[in-house]
C-alpha positions as CSV (number, residue, x, y, z in Angstrom):
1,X,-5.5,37.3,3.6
2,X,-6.2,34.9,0.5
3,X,-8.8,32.2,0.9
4,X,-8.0,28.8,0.5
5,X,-10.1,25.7,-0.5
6,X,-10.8,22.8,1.4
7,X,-8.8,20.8,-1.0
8,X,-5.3,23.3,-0.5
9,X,-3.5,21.9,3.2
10,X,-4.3,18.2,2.6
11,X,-3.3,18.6,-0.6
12,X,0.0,20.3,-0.2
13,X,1.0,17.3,2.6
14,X,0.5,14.9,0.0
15,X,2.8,17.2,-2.3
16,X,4.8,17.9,0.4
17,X,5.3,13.9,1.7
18,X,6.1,12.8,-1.6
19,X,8.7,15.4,-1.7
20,X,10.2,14.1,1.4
21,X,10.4,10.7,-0.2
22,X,12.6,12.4,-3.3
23,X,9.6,10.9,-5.6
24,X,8.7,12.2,-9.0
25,X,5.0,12.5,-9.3
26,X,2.6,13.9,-11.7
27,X,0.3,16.7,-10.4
28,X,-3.4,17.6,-11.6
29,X,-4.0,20.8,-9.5
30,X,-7.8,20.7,-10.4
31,X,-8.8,16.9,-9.9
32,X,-6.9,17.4,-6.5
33,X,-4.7,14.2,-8.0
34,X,-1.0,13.7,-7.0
35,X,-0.3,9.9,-9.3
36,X,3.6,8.2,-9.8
37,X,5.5,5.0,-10.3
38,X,8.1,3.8,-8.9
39,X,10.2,0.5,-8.6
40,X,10.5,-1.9,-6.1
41,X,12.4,-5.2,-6.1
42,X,11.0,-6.7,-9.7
43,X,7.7,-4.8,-9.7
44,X,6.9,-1.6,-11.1
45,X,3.8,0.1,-8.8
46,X,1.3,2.8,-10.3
47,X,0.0,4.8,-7.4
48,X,-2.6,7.8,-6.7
49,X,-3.6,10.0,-3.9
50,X,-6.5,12.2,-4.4
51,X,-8.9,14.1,-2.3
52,X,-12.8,13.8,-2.8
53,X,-16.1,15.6,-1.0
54,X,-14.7,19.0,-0.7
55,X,-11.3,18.0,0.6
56,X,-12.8,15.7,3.4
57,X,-11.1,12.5,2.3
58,X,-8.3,11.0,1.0
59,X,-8.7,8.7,-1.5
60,X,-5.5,6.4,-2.5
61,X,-5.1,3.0,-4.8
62,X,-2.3,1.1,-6.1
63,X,-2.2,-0.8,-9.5
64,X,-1.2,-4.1,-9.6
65,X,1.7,-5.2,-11.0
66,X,1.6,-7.5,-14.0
67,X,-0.7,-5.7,-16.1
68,X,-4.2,-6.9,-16.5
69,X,-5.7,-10.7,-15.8
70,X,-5.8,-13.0,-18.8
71,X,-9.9,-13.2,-19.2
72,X,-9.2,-16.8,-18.7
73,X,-7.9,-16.5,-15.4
74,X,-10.1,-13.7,-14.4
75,X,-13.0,-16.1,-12.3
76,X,-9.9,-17.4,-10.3
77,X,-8.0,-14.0,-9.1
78,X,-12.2,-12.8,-8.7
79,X,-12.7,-15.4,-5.9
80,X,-9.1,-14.5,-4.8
81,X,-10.0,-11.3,-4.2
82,X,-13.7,-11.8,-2.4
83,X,-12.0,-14.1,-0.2
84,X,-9.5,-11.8,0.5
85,X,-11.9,-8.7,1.0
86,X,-13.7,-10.5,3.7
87,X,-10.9,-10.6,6.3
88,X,-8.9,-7.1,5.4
89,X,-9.2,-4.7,7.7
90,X,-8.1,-2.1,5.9
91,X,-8.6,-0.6,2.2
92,X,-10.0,-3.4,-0.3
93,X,-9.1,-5.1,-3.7
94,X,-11.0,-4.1,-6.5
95,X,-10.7,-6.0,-10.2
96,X,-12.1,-4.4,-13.3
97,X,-14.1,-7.7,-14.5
98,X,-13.7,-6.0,-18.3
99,X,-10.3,-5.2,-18.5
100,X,-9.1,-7.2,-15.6
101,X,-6.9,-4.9,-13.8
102,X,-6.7,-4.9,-10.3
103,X,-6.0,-2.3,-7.8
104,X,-5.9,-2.4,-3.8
105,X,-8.1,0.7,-2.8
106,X,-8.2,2.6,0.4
107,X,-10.0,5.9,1.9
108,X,-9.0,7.8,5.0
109,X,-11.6,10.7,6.8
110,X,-9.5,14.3,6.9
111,X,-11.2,15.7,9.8
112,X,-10.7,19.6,10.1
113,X,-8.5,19.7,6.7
114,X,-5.8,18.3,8.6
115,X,-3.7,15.5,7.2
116,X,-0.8,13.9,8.6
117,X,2.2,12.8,6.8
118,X,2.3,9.9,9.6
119,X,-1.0,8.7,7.7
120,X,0.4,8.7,4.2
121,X,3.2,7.0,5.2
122,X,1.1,4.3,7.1
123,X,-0.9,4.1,4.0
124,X,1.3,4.0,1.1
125,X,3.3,1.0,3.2
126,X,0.8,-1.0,4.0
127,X,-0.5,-0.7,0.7
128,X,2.8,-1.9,-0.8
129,X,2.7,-4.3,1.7
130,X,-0.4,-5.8,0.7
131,X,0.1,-5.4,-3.5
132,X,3.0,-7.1,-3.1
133,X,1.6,-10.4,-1.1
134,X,-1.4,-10.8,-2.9
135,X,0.7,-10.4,-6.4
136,X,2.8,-13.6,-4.8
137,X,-0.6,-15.4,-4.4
138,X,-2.1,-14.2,-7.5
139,X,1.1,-16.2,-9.5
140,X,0.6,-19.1,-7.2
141,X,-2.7,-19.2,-8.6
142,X,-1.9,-18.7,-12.0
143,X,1.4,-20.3,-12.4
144,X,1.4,-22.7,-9.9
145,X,-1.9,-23.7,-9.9
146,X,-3.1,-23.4,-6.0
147,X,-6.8,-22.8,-5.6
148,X,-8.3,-19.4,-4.4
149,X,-8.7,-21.1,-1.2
150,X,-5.4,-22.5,-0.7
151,X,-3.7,-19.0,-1.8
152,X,-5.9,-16.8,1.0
153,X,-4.9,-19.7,3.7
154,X,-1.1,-19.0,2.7
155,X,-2.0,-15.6,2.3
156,X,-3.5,-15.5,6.2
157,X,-0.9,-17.8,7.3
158,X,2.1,-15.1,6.2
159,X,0.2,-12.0,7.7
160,X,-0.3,-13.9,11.0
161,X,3.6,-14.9,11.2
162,X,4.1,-11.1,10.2
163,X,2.2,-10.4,12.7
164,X,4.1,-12.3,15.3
165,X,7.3,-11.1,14.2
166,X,8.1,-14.1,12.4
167,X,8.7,-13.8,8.9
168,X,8.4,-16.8,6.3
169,X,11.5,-17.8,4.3
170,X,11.5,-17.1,0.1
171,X,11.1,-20.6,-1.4
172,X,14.3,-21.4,-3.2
């Protein structure tokens, strides 16, 4: 019976689940790296799955839409993104201060190689989920001009209607 690594089962459920969801994605057998892109509504979202520390966890991020932050603008999404950092509960924004692209990043623990494709979908959704709000605030910070602090209270506002099965109209 052949051996397999720690990286093979997770690996082939992440192959496997973006099979399932008829997606094309690009595969890098040895950094353990499934990446795509894909469409949805006006936005064009760059994601990655890969598995870290011997197969043991699963490492995913989504790019922001957009492309970079203007340097100009970069202080103002930076607070944006502490402020939002301190209340999510799950997975974190990152910005790269020197380029200024931004990414929502998450990790999940594979315990005993096992991965379900229950998780991945949880993941990748919320992760959507939350690219796609904090883009909205990001442009009502840059193009409408609302503070950091005003864009996280909308922000928190939004998620807690979500929450409540209530969901907030798009502004005409």
């Amino acid at each position: 019976m052949p051996s397999t690594t720690p990286y093979e089962l997770p690996f082939k459920v992440i192959k496997d689940f973006l099979d399932d969801q008829k997606q094309t994605y690009i595969v890098d057998e040895e950094e353990h790296t499934c990446s795509l892109t894909f469409p949805l509504g006006e936005n064009l979202f760059e994601m990655a799955y890969w598995l870290t520390h011997h197969g043991e966890l699963l490492q995913f991020s989504i790019l922001f839409p957009g492309g970079p932050i203007a340097e100009k603008d970069r202080l103002g999404v930076a607070e944006i993104i502490v402020r939002a950092n301190h209340s999510m509960e799950f997975g974190r924004l990152d910005m790269n201060m020197r380029t200024g692209e931004v990414r929502y990043y998450a990790t999940h623990i594979i315990e005993g190689g096992r991965l379900g494709e229950g998780v991945l979908t949880r993941l990748s959704f919320l992760g959507i989920f939350l690219v796609d709000m904090y883009t909205t605030a990001f442009r009502k910070h840059l193009d409408e001009g609302f503070s950091p602090e005003d864009v996280i209270a909308l922000v928190d506002l939004d998620l807690e209607m979500t929450a409540e099965g209530h969901f907030l109209e798009e502004e005409k």
